[in-house]
NULO-661866 format. One line per 10 residues: number of its first residue (from 1); their letters; for each residue x, y, z of C-alpha. Coordinates in steps of 0.5 Angstrom, whole numbers, plus 500, padded with zeros to 3 digits. Each point is the difference from the previous one (the first is absolute). Layout:
! NULO-661866
NUM) A) X,Y,Z ~ ...
! end
This chain:
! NULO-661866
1) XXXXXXXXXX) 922,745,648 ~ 497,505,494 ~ 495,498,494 ~ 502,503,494 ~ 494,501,495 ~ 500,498,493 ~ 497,501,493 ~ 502,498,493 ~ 498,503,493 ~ 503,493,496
11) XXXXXXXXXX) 494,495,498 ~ 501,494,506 ~ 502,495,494 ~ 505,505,496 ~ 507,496,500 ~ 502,507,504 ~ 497,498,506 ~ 503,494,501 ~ 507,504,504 ~ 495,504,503
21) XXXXXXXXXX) 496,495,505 ~ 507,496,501 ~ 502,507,503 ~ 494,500,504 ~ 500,493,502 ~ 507,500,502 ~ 499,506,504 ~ 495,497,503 ~ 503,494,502 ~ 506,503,503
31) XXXXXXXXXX) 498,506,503 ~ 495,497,506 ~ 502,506,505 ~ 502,504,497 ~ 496,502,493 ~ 495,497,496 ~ 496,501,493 ~ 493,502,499 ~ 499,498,494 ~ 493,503,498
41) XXXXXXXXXX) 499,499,492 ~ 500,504,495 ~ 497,505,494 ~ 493,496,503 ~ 502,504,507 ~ 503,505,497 ~ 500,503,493 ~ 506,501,496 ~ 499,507,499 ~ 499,501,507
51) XXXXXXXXXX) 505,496,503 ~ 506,506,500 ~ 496,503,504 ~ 497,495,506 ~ 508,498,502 ~ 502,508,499 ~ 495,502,505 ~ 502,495,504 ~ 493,495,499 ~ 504,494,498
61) XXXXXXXXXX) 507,499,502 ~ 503,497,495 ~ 499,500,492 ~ 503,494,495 ~ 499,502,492 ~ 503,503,495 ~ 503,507,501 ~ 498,502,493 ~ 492,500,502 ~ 502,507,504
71) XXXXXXXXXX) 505,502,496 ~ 496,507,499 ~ 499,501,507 ~ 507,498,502 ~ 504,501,495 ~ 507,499,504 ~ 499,492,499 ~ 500,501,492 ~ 508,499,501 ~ 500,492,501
81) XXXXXXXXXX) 497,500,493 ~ 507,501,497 ~ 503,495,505 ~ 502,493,497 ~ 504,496,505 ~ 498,498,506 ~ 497,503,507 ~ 506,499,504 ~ 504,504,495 ~ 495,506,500
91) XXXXXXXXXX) 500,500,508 ~ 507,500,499 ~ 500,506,496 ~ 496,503,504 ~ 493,500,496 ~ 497,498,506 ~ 502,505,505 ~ 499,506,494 ~ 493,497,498 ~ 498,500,508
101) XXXXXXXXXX) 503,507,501 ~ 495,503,494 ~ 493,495,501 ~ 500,502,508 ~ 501,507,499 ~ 495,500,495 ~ 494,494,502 ~ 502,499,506 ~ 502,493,498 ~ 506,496,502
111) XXXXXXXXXX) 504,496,494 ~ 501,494,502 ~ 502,495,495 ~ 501,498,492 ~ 496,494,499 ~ 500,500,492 ~ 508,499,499 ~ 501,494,495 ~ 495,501,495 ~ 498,505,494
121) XXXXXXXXXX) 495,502,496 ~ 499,500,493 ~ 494,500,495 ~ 495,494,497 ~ 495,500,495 ~ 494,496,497 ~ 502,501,493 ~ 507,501,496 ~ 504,506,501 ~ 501,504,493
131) XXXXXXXXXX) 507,501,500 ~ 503,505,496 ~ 505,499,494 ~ 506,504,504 ~ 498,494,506 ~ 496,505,504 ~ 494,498,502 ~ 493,504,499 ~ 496,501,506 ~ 496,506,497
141) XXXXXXXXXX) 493,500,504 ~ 500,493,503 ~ 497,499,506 ~ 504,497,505 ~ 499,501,507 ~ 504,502,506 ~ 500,505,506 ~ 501,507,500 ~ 508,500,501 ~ 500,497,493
151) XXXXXXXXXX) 498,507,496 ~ 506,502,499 ~ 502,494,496 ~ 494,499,496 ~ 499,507,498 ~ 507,499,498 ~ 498,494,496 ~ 493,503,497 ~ 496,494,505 ~ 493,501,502
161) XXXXXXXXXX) 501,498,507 ~ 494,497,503 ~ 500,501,508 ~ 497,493,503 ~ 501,498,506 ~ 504,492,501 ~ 493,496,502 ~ 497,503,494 ~ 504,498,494 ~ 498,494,499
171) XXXXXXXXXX) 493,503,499 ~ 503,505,497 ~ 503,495,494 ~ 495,496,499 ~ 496,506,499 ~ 504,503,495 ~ 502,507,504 ~ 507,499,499 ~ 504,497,494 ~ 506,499,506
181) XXXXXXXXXX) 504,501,506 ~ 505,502,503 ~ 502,496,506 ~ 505,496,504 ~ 504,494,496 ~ 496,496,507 ~ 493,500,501 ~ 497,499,493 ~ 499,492,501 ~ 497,501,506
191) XXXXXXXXXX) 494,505,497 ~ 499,495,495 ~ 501,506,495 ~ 505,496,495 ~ 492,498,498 ~ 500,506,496 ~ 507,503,500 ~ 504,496,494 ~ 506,504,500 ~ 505,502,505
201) XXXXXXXXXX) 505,506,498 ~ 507,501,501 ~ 503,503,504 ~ 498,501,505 ~ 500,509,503 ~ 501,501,507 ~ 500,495,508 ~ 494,500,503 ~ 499,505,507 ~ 496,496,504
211) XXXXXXXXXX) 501,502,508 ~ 499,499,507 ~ 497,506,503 ~ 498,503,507 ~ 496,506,503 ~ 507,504,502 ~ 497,501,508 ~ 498,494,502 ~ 507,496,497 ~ 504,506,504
221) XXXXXXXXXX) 495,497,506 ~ 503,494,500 ~ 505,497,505 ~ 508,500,498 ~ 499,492,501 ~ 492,501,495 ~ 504,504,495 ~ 506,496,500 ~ 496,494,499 ~ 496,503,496
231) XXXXXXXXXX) 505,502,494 ~ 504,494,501 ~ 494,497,497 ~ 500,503,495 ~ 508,501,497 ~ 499,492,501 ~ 494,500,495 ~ 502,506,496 ~ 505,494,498 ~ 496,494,500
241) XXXXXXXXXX) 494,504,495 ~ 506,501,495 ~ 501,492,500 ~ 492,498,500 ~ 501,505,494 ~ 505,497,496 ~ 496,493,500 ~ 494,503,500 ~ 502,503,493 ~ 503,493,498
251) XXXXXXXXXX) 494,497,501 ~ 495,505,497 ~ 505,500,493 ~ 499,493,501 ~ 492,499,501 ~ 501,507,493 ~ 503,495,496 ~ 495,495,502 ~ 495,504,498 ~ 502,502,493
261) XXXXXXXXXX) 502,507,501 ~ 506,502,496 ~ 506,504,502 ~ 500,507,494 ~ 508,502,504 ~ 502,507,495 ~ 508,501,500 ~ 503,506,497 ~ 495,505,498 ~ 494,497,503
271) XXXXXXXXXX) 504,499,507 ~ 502,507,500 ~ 493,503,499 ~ 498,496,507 ~ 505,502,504 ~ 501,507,499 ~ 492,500,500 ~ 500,499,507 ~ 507,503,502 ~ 500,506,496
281) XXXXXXXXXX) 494,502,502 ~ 501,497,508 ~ 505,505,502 ~ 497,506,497 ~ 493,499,503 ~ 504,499,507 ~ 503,507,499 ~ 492,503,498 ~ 498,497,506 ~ 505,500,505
291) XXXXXXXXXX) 505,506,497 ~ 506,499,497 ~ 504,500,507 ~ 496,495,504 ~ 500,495,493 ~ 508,502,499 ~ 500,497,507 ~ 496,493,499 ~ 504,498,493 ~ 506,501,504
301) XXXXXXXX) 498,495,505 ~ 497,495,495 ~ 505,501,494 ~ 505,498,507 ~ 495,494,501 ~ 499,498,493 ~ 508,500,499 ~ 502,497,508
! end
């Protein structure tokens, strides 16, 4: 029998959370004898910026967040940003194998699972929006947050992106740091952040990238039977986080709607801005970073997932 351990970056009480702890839970529950999860904490154990490198080194076995936080550092894990259907179909594609080939060679660490299927993300704000006369919206100078992976994307749109950690927006909103957000349709209510955030924009701009990582060494040290048990688990709640997402989503559109806060969907032009603001810019900045052969690779394997 082996202990696994490990460490999130998403605040405890964030709607993302709830896939994540009935992984380890029923990891736990069914694996006596043969693997088992130390779930130690997160961002108060480790911080964020810190995290990459504990389970790249082998400090911490497993990692559960956003990939977009380490996007930088590991730059092959930006492709499951364009992906939008759910994780069986990108295994199927071969995302999985590909992202596992390149982050291994590159951190040591091993790609285990996409938990953030069946989600998305879109931009919400305090006050109206300005919309154009052509149905275009002006987001020149505005101050919305968001992580680093969304630069490409704001630049396009002339956003004023403010870096602020999950656990610190609500602050960050009371305080007046930011004028907005861009962030998943799930997890606002539970923030409490519709008590400032008034207007939720359509559409929303990209699938969410939350993951299941591992430190390359000690997933290859398992046993077959560890290992196998192991990724069982885990093609088992890839699906069943896409599920709780889906309700999720409901249910936070509901306690929004409760709330007050108005639906603001752009069509035509406005639309076309969104959209091409994130894809226009996505597969060029894949191409900067990865070069154009590697980034060929990926669109291909997504573009064959997206239209499986």
């Amino acid at each position: 029998m082996v202990t696994l351990s490990a460490v999130y970056s998403l605040p405890a009480t964030n709607d993302l959370m709830k896939g994540y702890l009935a992984f380890v839970e029923d990891v736990n529950a069914n694996g006596e004898g043969i693997l088992q999860i130390d779930l130690r904490g997160g961002t108060e154990i480790i911080p964020r910026n810190e995290q990459m490198n504990a389970f790249s080194r082998g400090i911490i076995d497993i990692y559960m967040g956003p990939a977009g936080y380490y996007q930088r550092q590991v730059p092959e894990l930006t492709p499951l940003d364009a992906a939008s259907v759910p994780a069986d179909k990108l295994r199927a594609a071969g995302l999985h194998d590909a992202i596992d080939a390149d982050i291994r060679e590159r951190a040591g660490v091993a790609f285990l699972g996409a938990m953030g299927t069946g989600y998305a993300f879109q931009f919400y704000m305090i006050d109206a929006p300005t919309i154009n006369d052509d149905g275009t919206i002006d987001m020149s100078g505005v101050k919305i947050c968001g992580g680093s992976s969304y630069d490409p994307m704001y630049q396009a749109l002339d956003i004023a992106r403010v870096d602020v950690p999950a656990g610190d927006i609500y602050t960050a909103l009371e305080r007046g740091l930011v004028e907005g957000i861009g962030f998943t349709t799930i997890g606002i209510s539970s923030g409490g952040w519709q008590d400032f955030l008034k207007y939720r924009i359509f559409p929303t701009w990209r699938q969410g990238n939350t993951i299941l990582a591992a430190n390359a060494e000690a997933f290859d040290g398992l046993t077959d039977e560890q290992r196998d048990y192991l990724m069982e688990m885990v093609q088992k709640h890839e699906m069943l986080a896409y599920d709780m997402a889906k309700a999720l989503e409901a249910a936070d559109t509901a306690a929004l709607k409760e709330a007050g806060v108005t639906d603001v969907v752009l069509t035509g032009a406005g639309e076309a801005q969104i959209t091409a603001a994130f894809q226009d810019t996505f597969w060029e900045n894949v191409t900067e970073t990865l070069g154009a052969e590697k980034a060929a690779s990926y669109r291909a394997i997504v573009d064959a997932a997206n239209g499986s």
